[in-house]
N, CA, C and O atoms as a Tripos MOL2 file, in Angstrom:
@<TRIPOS>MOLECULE
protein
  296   295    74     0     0
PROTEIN
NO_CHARGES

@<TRIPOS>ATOM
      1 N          62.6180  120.9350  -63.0690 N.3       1 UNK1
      2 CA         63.9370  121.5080  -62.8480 C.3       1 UNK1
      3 C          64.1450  121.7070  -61.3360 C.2       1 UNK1
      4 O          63.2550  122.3400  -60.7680 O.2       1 UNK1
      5 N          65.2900  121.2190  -60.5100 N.am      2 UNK2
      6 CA         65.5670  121.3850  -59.4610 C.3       2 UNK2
      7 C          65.8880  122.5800  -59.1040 C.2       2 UNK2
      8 O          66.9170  122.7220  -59.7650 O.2       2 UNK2
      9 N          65.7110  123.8240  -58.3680 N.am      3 UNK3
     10 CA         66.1250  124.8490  -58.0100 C.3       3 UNK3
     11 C          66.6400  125.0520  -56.8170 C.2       3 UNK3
     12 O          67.3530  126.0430  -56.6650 O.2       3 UNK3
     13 N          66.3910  124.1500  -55.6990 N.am      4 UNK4
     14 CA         66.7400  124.3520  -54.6630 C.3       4 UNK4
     15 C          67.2100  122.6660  -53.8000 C.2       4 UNK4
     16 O          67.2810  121.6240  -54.4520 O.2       4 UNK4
     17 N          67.4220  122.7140  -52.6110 N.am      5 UNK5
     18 CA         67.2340  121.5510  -51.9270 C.3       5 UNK5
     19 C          65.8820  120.7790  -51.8190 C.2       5 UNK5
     20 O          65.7380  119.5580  -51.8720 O.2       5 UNK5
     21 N          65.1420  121.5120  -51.6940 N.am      6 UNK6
     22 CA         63.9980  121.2790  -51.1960 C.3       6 UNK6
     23 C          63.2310  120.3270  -52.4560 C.2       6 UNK6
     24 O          62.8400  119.1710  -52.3000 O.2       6 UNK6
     25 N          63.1250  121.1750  -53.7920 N.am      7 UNK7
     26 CA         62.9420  120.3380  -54.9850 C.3       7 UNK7
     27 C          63.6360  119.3990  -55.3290 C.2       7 UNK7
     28 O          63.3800  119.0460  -56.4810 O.2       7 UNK7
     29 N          64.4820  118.7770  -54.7950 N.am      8 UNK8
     30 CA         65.4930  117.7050  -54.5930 C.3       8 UNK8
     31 C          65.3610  116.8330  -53.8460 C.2       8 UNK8
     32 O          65.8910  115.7230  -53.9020 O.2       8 UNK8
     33 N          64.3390  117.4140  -52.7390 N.am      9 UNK9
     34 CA         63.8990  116.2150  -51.7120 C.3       9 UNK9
     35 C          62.3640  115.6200  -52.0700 C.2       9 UNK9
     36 O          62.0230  114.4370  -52.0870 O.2       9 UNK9
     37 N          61.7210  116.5550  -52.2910 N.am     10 UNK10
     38 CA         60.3390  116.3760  -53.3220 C.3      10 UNK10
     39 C          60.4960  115.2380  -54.3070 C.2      10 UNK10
     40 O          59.7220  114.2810  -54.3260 O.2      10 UNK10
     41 N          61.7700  115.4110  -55.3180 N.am     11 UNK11
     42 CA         61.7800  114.4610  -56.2210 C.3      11 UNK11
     43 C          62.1970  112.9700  -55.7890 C.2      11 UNK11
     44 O          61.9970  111.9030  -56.3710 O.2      11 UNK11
     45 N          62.8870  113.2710  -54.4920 N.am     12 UNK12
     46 CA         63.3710  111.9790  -54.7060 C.3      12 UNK12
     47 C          62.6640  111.0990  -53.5490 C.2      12 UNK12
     48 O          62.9460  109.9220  -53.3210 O.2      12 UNK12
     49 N          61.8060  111.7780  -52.9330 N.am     13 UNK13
     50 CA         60.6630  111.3940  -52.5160 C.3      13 UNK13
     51 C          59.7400  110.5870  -53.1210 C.2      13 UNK13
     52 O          59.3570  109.4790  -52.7480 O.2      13 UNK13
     53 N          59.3060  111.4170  -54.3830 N.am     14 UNK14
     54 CA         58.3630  111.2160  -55.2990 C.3      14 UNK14
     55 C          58.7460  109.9920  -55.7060 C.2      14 UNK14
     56 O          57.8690  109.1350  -55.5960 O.2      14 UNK14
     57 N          59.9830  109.5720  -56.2260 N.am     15 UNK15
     58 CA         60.4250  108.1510  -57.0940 C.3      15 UNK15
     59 C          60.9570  107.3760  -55.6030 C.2      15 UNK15
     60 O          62.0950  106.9720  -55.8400 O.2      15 UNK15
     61 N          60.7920  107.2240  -54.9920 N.am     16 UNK16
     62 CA         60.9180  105.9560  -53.2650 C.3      16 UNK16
     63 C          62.1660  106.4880  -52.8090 C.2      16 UNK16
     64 O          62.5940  105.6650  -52.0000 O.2      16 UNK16
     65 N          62.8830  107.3370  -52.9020 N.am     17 UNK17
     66 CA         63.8460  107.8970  -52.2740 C.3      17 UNK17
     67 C          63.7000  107.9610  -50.5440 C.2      17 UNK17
     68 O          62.7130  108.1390  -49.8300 O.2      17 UNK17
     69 N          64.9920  107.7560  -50.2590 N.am     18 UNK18
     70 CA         64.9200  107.9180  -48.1060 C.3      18 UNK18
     71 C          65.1940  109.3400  -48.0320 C.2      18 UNK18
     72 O          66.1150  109.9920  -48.5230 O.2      18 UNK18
     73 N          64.1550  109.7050  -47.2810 N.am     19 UNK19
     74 CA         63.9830  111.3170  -46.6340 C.3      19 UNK19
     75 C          63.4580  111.4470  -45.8390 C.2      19 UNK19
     76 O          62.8590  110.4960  -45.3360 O.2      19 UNK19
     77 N          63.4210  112.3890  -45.4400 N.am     20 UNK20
     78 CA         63.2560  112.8670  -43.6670 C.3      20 UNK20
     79 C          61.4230  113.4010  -44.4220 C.2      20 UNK20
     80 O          60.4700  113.8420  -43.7800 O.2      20 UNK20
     81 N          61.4600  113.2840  -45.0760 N.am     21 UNK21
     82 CA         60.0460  114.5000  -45.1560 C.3      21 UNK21
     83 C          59.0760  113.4830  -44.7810 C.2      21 UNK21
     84 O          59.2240  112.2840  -44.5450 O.2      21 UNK21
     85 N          57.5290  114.6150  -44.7780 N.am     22 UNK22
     86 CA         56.4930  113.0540  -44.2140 C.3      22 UNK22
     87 C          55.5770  113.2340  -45.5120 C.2      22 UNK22
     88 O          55.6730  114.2210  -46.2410 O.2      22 UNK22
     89 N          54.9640  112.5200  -45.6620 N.am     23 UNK23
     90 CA         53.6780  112.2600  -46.2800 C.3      23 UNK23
     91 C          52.6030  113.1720  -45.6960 C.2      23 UNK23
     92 O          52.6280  113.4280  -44.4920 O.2      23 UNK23
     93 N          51.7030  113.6510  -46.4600 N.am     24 UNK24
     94 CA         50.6460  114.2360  -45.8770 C.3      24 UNK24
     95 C          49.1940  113.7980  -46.7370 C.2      24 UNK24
     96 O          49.3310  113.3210  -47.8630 O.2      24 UNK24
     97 N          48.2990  113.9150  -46.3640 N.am     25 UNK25
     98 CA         47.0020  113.5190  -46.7370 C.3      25 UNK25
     99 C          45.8460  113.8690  -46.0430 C.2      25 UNK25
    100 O          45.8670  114.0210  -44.8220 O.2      25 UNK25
    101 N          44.6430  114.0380  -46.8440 N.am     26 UNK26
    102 CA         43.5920  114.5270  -45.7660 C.3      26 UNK26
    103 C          42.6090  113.0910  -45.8680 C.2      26 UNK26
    104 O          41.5550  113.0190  -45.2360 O.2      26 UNK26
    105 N          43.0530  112.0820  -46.6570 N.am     27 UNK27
    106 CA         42.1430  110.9460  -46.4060 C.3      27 UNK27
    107 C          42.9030  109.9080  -45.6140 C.2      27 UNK27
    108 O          44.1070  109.7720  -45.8350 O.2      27 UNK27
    109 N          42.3990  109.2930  -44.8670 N.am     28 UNK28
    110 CA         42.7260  108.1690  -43.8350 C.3      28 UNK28
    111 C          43.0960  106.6670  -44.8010 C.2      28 UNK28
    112 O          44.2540  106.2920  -44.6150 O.2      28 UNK28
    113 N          42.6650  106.2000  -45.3190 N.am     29 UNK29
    114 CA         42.6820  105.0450  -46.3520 C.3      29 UNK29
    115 C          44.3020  105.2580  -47.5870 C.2      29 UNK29
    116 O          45.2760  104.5310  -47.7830 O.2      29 UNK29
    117 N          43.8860  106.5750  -48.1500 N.am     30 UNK30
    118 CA         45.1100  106.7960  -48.2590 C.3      30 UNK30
    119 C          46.5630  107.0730  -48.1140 C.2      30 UNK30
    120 O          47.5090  106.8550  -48.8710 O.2      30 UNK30
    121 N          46.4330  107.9210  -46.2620 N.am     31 UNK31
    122 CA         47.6350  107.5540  -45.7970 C.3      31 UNK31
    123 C          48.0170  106.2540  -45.2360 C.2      31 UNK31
    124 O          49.1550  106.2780  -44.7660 O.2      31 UNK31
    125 N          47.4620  105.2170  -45.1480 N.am     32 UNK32
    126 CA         47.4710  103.8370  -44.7500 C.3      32 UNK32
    127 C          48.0090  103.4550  -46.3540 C.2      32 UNK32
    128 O          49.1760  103.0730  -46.4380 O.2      32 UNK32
    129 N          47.3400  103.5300  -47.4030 N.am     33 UNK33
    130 CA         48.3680  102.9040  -48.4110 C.3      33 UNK33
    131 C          49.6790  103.3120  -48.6290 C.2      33 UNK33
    132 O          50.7520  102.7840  -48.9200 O.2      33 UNK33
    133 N          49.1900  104.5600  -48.3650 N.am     34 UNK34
    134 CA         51.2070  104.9650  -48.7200 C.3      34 UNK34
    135 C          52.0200  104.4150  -47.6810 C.2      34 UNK34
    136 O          53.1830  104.1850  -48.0100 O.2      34 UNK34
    137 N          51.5460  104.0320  -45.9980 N.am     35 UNK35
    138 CA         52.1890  103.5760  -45.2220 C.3      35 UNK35
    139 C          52.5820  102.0390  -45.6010 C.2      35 UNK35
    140 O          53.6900  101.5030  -45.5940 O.2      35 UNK35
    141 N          51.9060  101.7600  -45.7760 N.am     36 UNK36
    142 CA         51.7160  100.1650  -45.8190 C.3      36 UNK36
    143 C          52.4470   99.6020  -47.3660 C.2      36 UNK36
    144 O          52.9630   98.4920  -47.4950 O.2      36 UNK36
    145 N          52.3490  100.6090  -48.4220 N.am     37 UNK37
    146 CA         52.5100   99.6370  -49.7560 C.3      37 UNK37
    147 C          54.1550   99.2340  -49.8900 C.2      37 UNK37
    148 O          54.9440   99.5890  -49.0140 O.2      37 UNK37
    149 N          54.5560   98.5160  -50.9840 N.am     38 UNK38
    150 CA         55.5600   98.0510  -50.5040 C.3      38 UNK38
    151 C          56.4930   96.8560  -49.4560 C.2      38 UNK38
    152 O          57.6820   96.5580  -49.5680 O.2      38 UNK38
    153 N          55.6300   96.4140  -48.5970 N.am     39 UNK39
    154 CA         56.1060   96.0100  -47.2450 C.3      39 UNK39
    155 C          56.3770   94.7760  -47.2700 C.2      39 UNK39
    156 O          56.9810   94.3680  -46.2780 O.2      39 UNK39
    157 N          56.2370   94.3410  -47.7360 N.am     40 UNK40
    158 CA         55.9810   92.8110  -48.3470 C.3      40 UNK40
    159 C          57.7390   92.4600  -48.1240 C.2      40 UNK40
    160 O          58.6690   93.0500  -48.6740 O.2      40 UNK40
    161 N          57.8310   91.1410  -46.9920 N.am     41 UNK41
    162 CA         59.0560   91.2750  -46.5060 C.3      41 UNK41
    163 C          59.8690   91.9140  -45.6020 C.2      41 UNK41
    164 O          60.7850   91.4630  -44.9140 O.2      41 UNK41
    165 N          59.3610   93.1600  -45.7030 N.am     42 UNK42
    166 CA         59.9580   94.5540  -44.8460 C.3      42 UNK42
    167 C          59.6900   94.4320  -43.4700 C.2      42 UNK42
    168 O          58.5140   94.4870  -43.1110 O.2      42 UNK42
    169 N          60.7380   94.2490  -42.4980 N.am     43 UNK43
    170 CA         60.0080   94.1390  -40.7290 C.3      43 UNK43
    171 C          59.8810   95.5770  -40.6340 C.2      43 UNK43
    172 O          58.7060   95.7830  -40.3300 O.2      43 UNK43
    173 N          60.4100   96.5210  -40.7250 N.am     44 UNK44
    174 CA         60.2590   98.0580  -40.1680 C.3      44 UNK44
    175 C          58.5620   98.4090  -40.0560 C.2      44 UNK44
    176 O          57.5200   98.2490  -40.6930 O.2      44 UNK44
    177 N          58.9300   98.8370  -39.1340 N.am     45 UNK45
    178 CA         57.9320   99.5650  -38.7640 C.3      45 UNK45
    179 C          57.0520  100.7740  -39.7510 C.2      45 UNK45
    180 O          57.6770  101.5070  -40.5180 O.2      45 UNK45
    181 N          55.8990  100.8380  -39.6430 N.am     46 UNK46
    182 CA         55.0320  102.1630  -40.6010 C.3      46 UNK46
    183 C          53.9790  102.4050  -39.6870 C.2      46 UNK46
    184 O          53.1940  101.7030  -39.0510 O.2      46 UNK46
    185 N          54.2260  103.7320  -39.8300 N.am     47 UNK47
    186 CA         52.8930  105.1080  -38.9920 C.3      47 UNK47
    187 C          52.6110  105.6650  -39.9270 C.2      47 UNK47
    188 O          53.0650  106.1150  -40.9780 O.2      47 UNK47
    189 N          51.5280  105.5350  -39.2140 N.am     48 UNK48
    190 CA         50.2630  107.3330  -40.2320 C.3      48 UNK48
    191 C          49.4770  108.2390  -38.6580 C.2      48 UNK48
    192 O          48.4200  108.2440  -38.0260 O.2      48 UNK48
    193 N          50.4010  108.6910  -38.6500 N.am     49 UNK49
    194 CA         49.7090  109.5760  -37.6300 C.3      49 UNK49
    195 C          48.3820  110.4980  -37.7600 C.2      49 UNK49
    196 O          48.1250  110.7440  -38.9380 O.2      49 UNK49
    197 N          47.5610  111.0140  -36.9110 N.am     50 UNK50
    198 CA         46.2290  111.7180  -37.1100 C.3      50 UNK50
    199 C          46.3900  112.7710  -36.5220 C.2      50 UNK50
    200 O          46.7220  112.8190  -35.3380 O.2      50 UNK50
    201 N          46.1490  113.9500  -37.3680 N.am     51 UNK51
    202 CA         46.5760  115.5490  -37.0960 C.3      51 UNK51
    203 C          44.7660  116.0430  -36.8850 C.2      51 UNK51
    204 O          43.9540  115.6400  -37.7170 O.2      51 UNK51
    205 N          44.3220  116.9080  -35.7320 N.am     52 UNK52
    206 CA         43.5540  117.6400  -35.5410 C.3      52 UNK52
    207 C          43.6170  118.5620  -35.6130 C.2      52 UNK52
    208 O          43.8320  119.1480  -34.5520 O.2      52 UNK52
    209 N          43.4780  119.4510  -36.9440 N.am     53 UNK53
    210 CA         43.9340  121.0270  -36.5420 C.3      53 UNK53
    211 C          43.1370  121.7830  -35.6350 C.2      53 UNK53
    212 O          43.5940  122.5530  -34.7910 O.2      53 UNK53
    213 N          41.8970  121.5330  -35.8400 N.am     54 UNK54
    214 CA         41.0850  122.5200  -34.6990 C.3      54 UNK54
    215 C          41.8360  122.6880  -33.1600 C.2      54 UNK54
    216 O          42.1610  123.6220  -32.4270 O.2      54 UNK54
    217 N          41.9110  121.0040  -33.1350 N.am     55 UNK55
    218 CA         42.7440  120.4630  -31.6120 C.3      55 UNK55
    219 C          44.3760  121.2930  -31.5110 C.2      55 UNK55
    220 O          45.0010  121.8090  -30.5840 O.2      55 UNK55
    221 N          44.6300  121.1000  -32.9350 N.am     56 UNK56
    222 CA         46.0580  121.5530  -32.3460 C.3      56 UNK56
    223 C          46.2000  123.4650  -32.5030 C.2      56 UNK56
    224 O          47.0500  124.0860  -31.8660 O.2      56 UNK56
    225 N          45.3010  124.0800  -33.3630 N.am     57 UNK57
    226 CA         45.0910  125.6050  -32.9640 C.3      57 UNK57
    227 C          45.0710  125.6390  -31.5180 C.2      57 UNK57
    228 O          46.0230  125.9830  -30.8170 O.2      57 UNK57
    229 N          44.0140  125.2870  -31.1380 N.am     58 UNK58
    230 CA         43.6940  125.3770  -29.6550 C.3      58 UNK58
    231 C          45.5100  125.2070  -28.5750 C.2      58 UNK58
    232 O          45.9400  126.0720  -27.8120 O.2      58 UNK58
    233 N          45.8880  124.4570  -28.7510 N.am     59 UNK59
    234 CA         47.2700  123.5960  -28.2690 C.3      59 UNK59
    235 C          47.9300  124.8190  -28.6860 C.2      59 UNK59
    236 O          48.5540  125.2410  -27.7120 O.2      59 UNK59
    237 N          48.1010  125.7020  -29.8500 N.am     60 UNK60
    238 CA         49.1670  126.3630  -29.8150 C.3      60 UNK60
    239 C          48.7580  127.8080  -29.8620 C.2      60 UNK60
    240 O          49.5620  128.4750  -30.5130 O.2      60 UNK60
    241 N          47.8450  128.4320  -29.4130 N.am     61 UNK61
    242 CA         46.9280  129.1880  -29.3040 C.3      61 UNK61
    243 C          47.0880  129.3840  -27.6440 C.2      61 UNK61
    244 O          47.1000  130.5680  -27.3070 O.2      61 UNK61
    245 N          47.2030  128.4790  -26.6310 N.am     62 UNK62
    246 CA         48.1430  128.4870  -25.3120 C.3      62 UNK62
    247 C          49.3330  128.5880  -25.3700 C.2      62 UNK62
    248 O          49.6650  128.5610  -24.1850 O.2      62 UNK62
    249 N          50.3370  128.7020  -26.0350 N.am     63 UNK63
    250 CA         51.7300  128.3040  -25.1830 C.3      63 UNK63
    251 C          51.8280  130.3030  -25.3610 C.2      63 UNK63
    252 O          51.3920  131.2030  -26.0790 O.2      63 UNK63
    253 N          52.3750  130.1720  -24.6130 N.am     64 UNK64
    254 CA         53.3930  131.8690  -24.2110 C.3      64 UNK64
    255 C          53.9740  132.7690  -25.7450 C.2      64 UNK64
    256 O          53.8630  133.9100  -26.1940 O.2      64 UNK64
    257 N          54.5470  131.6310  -26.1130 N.am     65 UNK65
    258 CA         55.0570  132.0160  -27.4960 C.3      65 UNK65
    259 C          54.4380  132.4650  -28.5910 C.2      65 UNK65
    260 O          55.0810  132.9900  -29.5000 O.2      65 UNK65
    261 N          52.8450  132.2840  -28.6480 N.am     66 UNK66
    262 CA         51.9290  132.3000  -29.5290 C.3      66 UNK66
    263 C          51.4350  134.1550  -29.1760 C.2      66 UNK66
    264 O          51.0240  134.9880  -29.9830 O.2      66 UNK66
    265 N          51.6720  134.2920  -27.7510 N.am     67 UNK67
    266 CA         51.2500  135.5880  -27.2460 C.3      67 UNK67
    267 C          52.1460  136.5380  -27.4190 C.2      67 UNK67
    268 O          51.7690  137.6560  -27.7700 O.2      67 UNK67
    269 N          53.5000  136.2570  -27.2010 N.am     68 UNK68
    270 CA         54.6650  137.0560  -27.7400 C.3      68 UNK68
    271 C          54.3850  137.0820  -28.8530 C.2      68 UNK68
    272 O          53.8610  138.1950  -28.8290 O.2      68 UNK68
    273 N          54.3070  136.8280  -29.6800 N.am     69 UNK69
    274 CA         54.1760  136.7200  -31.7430 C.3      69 UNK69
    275 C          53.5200  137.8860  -31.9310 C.2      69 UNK69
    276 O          53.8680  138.9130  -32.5130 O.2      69 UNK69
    277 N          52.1740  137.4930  -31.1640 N.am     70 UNK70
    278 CA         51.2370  138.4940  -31.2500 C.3      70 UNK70
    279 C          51.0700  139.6130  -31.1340 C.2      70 UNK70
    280 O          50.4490  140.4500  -31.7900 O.2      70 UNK70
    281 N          51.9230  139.6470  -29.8430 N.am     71 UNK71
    282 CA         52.4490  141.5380  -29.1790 C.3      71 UNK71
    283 C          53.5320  141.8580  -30.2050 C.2      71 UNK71
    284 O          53.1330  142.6960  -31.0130 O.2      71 UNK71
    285 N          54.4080  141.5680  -30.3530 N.am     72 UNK72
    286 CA         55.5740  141.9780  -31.7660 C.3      72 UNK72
    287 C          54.9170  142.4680  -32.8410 C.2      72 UNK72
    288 O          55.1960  143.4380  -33.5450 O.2      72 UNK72
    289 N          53.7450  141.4720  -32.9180 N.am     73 UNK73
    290 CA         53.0500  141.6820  -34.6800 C.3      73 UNK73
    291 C          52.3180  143.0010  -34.7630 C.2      73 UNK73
    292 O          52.4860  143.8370  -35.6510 O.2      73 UNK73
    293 N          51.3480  143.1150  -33.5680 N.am     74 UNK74
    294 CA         50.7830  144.5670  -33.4610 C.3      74 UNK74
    295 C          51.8880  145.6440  -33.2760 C.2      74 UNK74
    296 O          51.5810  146.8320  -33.1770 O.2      74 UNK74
@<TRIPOS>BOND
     1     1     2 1
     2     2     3 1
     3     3     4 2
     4     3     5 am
     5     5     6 1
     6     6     7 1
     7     7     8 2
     8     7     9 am
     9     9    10 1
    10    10    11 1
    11    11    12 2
    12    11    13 am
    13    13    14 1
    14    14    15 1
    15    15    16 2
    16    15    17 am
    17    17    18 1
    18    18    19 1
    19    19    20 2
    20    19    21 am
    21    21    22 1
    22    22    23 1
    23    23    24 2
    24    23    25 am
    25    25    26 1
    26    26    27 1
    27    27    28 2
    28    27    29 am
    29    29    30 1
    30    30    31 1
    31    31    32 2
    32    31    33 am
    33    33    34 1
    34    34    35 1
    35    35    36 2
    36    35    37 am
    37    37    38 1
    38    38    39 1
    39    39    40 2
    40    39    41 am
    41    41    42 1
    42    42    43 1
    43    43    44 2
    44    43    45 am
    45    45    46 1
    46    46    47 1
    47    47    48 2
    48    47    49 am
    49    49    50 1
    50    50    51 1
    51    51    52 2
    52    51    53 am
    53    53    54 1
    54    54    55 1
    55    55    56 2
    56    55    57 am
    57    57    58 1
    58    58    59 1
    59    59    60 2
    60    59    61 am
    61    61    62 1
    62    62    63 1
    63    63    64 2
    64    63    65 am
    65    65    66 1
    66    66    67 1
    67    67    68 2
    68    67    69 am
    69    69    70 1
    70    70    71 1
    71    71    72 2
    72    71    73 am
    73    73    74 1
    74    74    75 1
    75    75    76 2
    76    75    77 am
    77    77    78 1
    78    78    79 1
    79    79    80 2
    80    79    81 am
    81    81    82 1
    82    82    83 1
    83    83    84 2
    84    83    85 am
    85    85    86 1
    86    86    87 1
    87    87    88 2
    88    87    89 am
    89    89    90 1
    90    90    91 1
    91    91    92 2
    92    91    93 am
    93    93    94 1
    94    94    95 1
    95    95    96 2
    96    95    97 am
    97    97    98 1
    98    98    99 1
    99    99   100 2
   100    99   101 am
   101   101   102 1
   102   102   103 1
   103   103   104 2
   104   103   105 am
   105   105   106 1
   106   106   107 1
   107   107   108 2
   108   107   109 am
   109   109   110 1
   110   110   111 1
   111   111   112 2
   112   111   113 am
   113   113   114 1
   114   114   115 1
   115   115   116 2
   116   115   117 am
   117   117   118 1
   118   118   119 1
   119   119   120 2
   120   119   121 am
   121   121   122 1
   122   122   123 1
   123   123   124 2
   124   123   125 am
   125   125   126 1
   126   126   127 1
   127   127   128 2
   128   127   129 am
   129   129   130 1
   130   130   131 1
   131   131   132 2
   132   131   133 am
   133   133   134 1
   134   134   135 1
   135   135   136 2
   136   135   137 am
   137   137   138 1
   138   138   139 1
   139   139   140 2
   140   139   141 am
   141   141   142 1
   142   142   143 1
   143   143   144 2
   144   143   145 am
   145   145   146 1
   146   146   147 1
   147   147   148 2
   148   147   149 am
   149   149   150 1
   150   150   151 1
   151   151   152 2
   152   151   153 am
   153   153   154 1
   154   154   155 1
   155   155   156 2
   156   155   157 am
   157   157   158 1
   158   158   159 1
   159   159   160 2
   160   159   161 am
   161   161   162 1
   162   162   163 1
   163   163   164 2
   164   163   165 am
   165   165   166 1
   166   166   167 1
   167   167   168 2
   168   167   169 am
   169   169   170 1
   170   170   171 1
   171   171   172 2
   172   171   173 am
   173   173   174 1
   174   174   175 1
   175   175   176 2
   176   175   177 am
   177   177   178 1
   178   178   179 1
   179   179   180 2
   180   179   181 am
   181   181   182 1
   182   182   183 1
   183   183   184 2
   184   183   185 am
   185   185   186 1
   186   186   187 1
   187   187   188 2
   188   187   189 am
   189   189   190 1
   190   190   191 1
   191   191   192 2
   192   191   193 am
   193   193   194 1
   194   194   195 1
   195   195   196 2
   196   195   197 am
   197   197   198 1
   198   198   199 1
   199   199   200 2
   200   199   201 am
   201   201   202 1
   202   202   203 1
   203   203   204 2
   204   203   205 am
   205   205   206 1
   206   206   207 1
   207   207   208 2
   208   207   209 am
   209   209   210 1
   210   210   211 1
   211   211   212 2
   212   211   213 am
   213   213   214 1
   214   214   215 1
   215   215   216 2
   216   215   217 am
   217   217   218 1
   218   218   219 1
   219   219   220 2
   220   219   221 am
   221   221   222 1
   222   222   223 1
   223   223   224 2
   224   223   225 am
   225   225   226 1
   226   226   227 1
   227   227   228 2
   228   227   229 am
   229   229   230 1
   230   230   231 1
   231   231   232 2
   232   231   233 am
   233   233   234 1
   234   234   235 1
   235   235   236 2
   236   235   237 am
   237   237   238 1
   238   238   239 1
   239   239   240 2
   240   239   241 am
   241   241   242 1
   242   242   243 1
   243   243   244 2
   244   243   245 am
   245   245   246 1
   246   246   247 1
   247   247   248 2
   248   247   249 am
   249   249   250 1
   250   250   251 1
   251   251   252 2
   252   251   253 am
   253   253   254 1
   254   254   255 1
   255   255   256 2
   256   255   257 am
   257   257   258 1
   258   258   259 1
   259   259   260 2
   260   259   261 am
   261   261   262 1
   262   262   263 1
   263   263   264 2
   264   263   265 am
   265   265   266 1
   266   266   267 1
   267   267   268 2
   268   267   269 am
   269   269   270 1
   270   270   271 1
   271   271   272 2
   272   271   273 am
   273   273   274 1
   274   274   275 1
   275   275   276 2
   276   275   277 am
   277   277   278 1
   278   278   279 1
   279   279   280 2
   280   279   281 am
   281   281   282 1
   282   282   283 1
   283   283   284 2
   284   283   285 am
   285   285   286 1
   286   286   287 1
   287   287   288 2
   288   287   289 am
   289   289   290 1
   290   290   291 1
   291   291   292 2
   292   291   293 am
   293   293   294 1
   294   294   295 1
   295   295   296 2
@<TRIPOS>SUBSTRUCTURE
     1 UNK1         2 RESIDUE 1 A UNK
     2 UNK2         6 RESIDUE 1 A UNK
     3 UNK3        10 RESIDUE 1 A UNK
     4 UNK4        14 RESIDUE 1 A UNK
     5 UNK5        18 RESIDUE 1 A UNK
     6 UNK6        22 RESIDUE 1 A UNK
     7 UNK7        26 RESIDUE 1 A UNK
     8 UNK8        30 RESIDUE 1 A UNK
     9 UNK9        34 RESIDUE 1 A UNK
    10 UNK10       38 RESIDUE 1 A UNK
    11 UNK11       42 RESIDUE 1 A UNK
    12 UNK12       46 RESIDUE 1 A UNK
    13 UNK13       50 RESIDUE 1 A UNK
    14 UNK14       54 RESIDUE 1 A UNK
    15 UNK15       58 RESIDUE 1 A UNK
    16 UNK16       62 RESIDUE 1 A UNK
    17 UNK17       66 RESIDUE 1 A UNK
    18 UNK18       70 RESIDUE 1 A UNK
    19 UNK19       74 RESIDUE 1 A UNK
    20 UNK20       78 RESIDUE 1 A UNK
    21 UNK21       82 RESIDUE 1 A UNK
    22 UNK22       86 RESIDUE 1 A UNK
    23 UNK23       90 RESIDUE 1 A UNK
    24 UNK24       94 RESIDUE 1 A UNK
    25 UNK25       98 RESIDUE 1 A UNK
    26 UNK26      102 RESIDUE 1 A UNK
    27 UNK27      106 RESIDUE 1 A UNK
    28 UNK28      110 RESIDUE 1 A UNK
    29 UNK29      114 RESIDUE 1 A UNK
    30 UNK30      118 RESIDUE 1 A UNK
    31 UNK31      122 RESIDUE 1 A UNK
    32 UNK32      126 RESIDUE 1 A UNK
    33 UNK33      130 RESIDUE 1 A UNK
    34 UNK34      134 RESIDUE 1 A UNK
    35 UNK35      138 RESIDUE 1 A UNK
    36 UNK36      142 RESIDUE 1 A UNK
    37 UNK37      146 RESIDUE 1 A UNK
    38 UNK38      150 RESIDUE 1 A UNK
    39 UNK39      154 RESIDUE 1 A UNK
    40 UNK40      158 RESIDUE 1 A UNK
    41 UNK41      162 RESIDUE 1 A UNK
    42 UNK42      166 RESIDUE 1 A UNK
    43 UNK43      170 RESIDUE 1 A UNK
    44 UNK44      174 RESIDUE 1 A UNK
    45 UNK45      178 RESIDUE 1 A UNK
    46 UNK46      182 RESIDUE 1 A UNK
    47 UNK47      186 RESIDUE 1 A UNK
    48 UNK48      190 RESIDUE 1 A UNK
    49 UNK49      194 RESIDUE 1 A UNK
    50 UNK50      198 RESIDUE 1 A UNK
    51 UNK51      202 RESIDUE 1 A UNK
    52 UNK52      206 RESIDUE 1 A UNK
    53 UNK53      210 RESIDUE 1 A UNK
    54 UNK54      214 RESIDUE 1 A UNK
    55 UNK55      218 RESIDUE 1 A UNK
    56 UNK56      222 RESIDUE 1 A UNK
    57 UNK57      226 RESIDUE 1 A UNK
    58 UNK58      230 RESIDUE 1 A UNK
    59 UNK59      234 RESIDUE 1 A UNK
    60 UNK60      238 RESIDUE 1 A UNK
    61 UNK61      242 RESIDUE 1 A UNK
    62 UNK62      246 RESIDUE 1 A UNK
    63 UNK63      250 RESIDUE 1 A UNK
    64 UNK64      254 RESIDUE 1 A UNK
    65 UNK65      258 RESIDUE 1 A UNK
    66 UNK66      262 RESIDUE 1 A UNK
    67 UNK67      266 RESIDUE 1 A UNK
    68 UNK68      270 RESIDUE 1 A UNK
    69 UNK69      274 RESIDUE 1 A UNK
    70 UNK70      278 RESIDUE 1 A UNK
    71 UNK71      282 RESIDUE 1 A UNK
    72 UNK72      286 RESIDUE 1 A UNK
    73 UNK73      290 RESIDUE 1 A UNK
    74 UNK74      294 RESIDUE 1 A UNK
């Protein structure tokens, strides 16, 4: 049952629908199939980008904004 937008973009995701949302995965092989399947014919372009969270804590763990949050929150 759709309740919102969001479950609306999920679904139509789910069945090959065009959406802004991304794919996510924690295996490498598998975000390459979901990039890749299909293509057959297709010139467009496909990415699977590689997320480091440790790397990117660190990255946002510096900016200014992360320190303001912090002082508000206490």
């Amino acid at each position: 049952m759709i309740e919102d937008d969001f479950d609306g973009y999920l679904l139509m995701q789910h069945h090959g629908g065009p959406t802004r949302l991304l794919d996510w995965s924690d295996g490498s092989l598998m975000a390459l199939h979901f990039a890749l399947r299909n293509k057959q014919g297709d010139e467009s372009d496909s990415l699977v980008y590689v997320l480091e969270p440790s790397r990117l804590m660190d990255t946002l763990d510096t900016l200014p904004e992360t320190a303001l949050r912090e002082e508000k929150w206490d």
